[in-house]
C-alpha positions in Angstrom: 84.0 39.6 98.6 86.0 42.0 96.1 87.7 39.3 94.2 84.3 37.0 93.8 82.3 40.4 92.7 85.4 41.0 89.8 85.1 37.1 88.9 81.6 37.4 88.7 81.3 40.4 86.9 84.1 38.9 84.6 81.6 36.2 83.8 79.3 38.2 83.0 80.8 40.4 80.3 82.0 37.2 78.7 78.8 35.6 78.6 77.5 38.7 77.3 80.0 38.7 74.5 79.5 35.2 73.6 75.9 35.8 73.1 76.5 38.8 71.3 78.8 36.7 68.9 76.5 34.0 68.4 73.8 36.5 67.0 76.2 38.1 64.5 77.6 34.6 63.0 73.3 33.7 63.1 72.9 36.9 61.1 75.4 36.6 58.4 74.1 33.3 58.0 70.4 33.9 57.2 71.5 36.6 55.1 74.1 34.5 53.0 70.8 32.6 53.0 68.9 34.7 51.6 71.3 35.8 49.2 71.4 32.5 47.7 67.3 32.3 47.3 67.4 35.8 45.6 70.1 34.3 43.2 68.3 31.2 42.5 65.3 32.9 41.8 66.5 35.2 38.9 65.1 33.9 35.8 68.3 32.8 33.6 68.0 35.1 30.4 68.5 33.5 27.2 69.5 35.3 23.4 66.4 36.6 21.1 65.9 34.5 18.3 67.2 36.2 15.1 65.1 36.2 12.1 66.4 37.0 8.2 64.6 39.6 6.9 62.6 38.6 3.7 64.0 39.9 0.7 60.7 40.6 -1.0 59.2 42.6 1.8 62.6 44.9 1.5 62.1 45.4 -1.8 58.9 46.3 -1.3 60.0 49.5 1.7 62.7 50.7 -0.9 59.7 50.5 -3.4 57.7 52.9 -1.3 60.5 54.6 0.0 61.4 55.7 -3.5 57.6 56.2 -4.8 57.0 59.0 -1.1 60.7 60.8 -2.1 59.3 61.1 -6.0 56.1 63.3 -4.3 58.1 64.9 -1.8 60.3 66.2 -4.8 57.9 67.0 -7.6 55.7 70.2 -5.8 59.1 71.5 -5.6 60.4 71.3 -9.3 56.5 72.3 -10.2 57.2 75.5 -8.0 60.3 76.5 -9.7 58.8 76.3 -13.2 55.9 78.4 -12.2 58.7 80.7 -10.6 60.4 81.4 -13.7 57.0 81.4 -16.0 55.9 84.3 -13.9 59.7 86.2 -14.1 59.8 85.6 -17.9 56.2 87.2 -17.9 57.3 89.8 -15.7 60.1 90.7 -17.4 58.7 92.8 -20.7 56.5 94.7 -17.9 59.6 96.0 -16.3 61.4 97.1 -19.8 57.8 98.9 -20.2 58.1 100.7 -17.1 61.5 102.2 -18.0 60.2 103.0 -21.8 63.0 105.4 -22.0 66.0 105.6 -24.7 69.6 104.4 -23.8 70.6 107.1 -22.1 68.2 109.4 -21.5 68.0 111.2 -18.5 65.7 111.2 -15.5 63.2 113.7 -14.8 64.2 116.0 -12.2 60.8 117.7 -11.9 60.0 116.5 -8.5 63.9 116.8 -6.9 64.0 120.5 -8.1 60.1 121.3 -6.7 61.4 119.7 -3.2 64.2 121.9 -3.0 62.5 124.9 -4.0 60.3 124.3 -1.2 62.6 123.3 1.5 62.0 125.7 4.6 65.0 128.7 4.8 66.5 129.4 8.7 64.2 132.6 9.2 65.8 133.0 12.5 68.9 134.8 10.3 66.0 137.2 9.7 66.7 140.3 12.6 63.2 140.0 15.1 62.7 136.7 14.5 63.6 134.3 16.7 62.6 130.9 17.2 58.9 131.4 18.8 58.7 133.8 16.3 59.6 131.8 13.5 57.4 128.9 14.3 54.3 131.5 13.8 55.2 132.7 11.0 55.8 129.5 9.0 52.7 127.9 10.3 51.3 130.3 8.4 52.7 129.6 5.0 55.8 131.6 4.9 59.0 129.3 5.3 61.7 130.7 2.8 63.1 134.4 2.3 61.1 134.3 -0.7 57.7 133.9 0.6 58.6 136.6 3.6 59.9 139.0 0.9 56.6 139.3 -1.2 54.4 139.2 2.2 53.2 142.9 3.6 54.2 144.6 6.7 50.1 144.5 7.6 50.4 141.4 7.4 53.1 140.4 9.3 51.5 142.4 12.2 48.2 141.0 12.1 50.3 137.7 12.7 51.9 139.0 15.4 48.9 140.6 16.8 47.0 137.0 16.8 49.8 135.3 18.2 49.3 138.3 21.0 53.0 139.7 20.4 53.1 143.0 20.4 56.4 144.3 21.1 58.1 142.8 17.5 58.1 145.4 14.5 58.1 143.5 11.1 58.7 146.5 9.4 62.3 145.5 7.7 61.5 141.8 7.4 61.0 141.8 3.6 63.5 144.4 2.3 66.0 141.6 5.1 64.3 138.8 3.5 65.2 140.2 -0.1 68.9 140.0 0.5 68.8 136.8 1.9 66.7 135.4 -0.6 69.3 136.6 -3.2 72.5 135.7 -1.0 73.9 139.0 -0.4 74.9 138.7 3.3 77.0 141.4 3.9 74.5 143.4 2.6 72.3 141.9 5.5 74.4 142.5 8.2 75.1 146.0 7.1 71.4 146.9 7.2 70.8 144.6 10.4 73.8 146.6 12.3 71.6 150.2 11.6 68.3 148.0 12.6 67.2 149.7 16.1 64.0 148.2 17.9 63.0 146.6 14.1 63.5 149.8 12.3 66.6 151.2 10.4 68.6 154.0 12.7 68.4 157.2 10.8 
């Protein structure tokens, strides 16, 4: 019973295989098949016709082409002569401006009024420091000059608005005098006997 369940099982598997072998070989068939159709069935491409180009129909593009480059090319060259119209007009204007001699000088007015009125470092000044300073020169006094020629009355009534009372202006101008003039040992001689703003006896 063993030996005729191995033969018949043998038989099976082969006829198993053998049908599995005869759909493969079908299949590669119908697709070789196919294959062939789909080949058959491009359309064969054949070479575009070629045509000489007519010479008179050229010469009529490099016409145009020639004509189109002449008006690209002439706004231009009518810009640049209108350039240099306008700088040849320009030009006698600008001599005018500068009616001057060869080698005359140029005014100095204006440099000499902007140093003169250049803000001085008040802060040298003994009492004032930098709150202080920022008072004072917002009302008109910014050099050693200008504090020089102002009053001790006023100076306090500055200091009284600003709501400092413990600041005595008394030797601001006679300080502001030397520095004005540039005599700074002079300054720090009198600011070493300067006691609580006023000079040590």
């Amino acid at each position: 019973m063993r030996r005729f369940r191995i033969v018949a099982i043998g038989l099976i598997l082969l006829l198993a295989s053998w049908v599995v072998w005869r759909q493969l070989v079908q299949h590669r068939r119908t697709a070789r098949q196919h294959g062939e159709a789909a080949r058959s069935a491009l359309p064969a491409w054949a070479a575009a016709p070629t045509t000489t180009p007519d010479a008179s129909a050229v010469a009529g593009t490099a016409e145009r082409t020639h004509n189109q480059s002449d008006a690209l090319t002439q706004p231009q060259e009518l810009a640049a002569s209108t350039t240099a119209q306008a700088n040849d007009q320009s030009a006698p204007d600008q001599h005018a401006d500068f009616g001057s001699a060869p080698g005359a000088e140029p005014e100095t007015g204006s440099n000499d009024q902007a140093q003169q009125t250049a803000p001085d470092d008040l802060i040298r000044i003994e009492g004032i420091g930098p709150k202080v300073s920022t008072i004072v020169m917002a009302e008109g006094i910014t050099t050693f000059t200008q504090l020089a020629a102002t009053d001790v009355e006023r100076l306090r009534a500055i200091l009284e608005q600003a709501n400092i009372h413990t600041i005595d202006p008394t030797t601001w101008p006679r300080q502001a005098h030397l520095a004005a003039q540039g005599k700074w040992q002079q300054l720090q001689e009198l600011q070493d006997r300067i006691k609580n703003g006023r000079l040590d006896a």
